[in-house]
N, C-alpha and C positions, 0 to 999 in steps of 0.2 A: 445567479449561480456562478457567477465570472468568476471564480480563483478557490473553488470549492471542489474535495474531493467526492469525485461523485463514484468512483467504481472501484473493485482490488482483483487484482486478477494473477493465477498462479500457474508458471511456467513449468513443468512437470516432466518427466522421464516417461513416470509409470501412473497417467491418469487413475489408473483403476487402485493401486492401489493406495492412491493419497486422498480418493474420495473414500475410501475407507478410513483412514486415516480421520481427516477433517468430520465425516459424519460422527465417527465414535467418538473423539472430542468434544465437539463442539453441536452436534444434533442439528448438523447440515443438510438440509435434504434436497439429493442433486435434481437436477432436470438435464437431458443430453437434447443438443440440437446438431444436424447433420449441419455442417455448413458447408461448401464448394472446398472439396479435398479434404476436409481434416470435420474432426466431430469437438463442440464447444459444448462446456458445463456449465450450468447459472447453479452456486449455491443458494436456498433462501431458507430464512430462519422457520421453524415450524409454526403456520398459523397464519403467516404475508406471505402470498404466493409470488411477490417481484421478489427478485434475487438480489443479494448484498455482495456476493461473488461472485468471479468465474476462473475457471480452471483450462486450457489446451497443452498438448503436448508440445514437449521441448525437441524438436525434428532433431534428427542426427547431423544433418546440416547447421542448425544452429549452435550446436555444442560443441561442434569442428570449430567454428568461427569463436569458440572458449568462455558461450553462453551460458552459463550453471543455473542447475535450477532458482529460481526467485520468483520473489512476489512483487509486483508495480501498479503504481498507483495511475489513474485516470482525473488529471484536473479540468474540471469543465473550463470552456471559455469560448467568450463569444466569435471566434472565428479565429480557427484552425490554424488557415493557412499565413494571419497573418500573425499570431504568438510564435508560431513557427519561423517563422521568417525574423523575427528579433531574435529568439534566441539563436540564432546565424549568424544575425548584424550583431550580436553585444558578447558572444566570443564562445558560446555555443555547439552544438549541431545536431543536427537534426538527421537521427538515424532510419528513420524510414519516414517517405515524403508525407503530406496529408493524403489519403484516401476515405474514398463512401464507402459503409456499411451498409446496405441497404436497409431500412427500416430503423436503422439505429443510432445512426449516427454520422458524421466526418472525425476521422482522429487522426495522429503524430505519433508517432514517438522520437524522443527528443532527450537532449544531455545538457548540462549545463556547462558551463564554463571550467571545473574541474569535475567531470565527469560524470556526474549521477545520473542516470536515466529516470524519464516518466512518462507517464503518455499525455497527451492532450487530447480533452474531445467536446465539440459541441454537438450536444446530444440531441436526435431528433424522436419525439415523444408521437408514436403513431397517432392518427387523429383517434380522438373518442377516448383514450386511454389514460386512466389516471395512475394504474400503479397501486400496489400497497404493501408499505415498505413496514418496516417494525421503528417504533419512535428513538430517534438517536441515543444511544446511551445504553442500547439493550443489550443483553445478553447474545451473542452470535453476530454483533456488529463490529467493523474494525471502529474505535474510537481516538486515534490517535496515529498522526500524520508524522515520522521524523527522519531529519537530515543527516546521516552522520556525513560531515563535510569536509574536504581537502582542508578547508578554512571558512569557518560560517560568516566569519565577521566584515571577509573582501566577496563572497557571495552572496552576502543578504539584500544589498540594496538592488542585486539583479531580479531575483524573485521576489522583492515588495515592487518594485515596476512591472514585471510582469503578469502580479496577481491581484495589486490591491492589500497583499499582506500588512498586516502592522505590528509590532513589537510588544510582548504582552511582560511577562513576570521574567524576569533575568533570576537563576541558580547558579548559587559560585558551587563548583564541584570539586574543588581542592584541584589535586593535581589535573585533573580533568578537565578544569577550565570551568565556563561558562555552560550554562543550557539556556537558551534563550529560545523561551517561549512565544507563539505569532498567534495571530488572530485577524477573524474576517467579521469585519464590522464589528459584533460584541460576543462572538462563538470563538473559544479558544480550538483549534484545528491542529496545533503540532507543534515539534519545536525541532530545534537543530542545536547540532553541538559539533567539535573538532572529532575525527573518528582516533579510535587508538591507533596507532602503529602497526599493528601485526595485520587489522585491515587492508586488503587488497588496494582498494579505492573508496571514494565517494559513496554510498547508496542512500536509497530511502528506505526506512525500515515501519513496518503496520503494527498494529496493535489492537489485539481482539479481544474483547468486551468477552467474561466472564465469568459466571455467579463466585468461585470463591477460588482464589490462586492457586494453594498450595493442594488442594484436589484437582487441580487441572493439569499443575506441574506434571504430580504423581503418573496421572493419565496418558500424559505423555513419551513417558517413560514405557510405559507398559503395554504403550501402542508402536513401541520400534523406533520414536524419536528421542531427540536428546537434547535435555534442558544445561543449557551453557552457563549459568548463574541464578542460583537457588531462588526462590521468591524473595523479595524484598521491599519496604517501604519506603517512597521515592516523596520528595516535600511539596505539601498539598492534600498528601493522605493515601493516595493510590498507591495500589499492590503491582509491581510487574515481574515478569519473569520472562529474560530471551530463551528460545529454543530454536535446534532444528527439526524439521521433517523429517521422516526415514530417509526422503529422497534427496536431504542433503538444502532445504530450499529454508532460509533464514524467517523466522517471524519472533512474534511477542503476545504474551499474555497480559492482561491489563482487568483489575478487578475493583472495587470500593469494598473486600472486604478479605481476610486471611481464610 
């Protein structure tokens, strides 16, 4: 699982209202678990009772500190503290230390060298417990991992060290540069590219798997969010379109059909 996106998880204002949000799009059906001070959501697709998301709120203290709402990704890896500890050593940091979940796991959260946050976690699988997830590619899955990056080209060789990553289908994007797609073993997983300008910083941006674009866009719209760039055919064949949440929290729609 070393260098594989195992979780997406969305930092939020108004819980309540972004699982309304997210179920009426996308036919999320929440689960709430209390955790120690704050309440955590697992979304999972209808019919796999393990979850493909999770949702907590964005405390007012974090938003002081000029956290905005977002979605971050969870790359598994076989030990925590010490992927942690390189991205330190190789120019890094590491914004909150490793700690245990109980029953779920050890994780990080962690930045890269021009700045993108993600979490790290080596997951601990309760005993007896398999899981049942929906087969990758589904409909209500995130299927697409991307970098938009200070500079992908002097950060890629930190995260192929750190994950394993490998270099898949290079897109010339005119003014835009490059997109350079990566892969884990023979599963293409993500790509990265230079971010525009008007971009704040660095981030990772998801991509969720669903049945046809340009009625998701629409839905979106008509759910209080707002679609940033009409649907579009991107080379390969795939449909995407960015959006925001009502609450302001950046994602992407990702389809195989108009």
């Amino acid at each position: 699982m070393h260098g594989t996106f195992i979780w997406h998880e969305l930092m939020t204002p108004d819980p309540a209202a972004a699982q309304a949000f997210y179920g009426s799009l996308l036919g999320w059906q929440p689960t709430e678990m209390e955790m120690a001070g704050f309440t955590y959501t697992t979304f999972a697709v209808p019919g796999f009772p393990s979850g493909v998301a999770g949702m907590m709120a964005l405390t007012p203290d974090m938003a002081a500190q000029g956290i905005p709402p977002n979605w971050n990704g969870y790359i598994a890896v076989d030990d925590v503290d010490k992927t942690a500890a390189e991205y330190e050593q190789n120019g890094g940091a590491i914004h909150k230390a490793p700690e245990d979940i109980p029953g779920i796991g050890r994780f990080a959260v962690v930045a890269d060298p021009q700045g993108a946050v993600v979490c790290l976690m080596t997951p601990q699988m309760p005993e007896g417990e398999t899981g049942s997830w929906p087969t990758p590619g589904s409909a209500g899955t995130v299927g697409w991992n991307e970098l938009m990056a200070g500079d992908w080209e002097k950060v890629w060789d930190f995260y192929a060290a750190r994950f394993g990553w490998e270099k898949d289908m290079a897109v010339d994007m005119d003014a835009m540069g490059i997109y350079q797609t990566f892969k884990l073993g023979e599963r293409g997983i993500g790509g990265m590219m230079n971010k525009r300008p008007e971009m704040p910083m660095p981030f990772w941006n998801f991509y969720i798997l669903v049945p046809a674009i340009r009625a998701a866009a629409a839905r979106v719209t008509e759910l209080g969010g707002q679609v940033l760039m009409e649907p579009h055919q991107v080379p390969g064949g795939a449909w995407i379109c960015p959006a925001l949440d009502p609450q302001g929290a950046a994602f992407s729609l990702m389809s195989e059909s108009e």
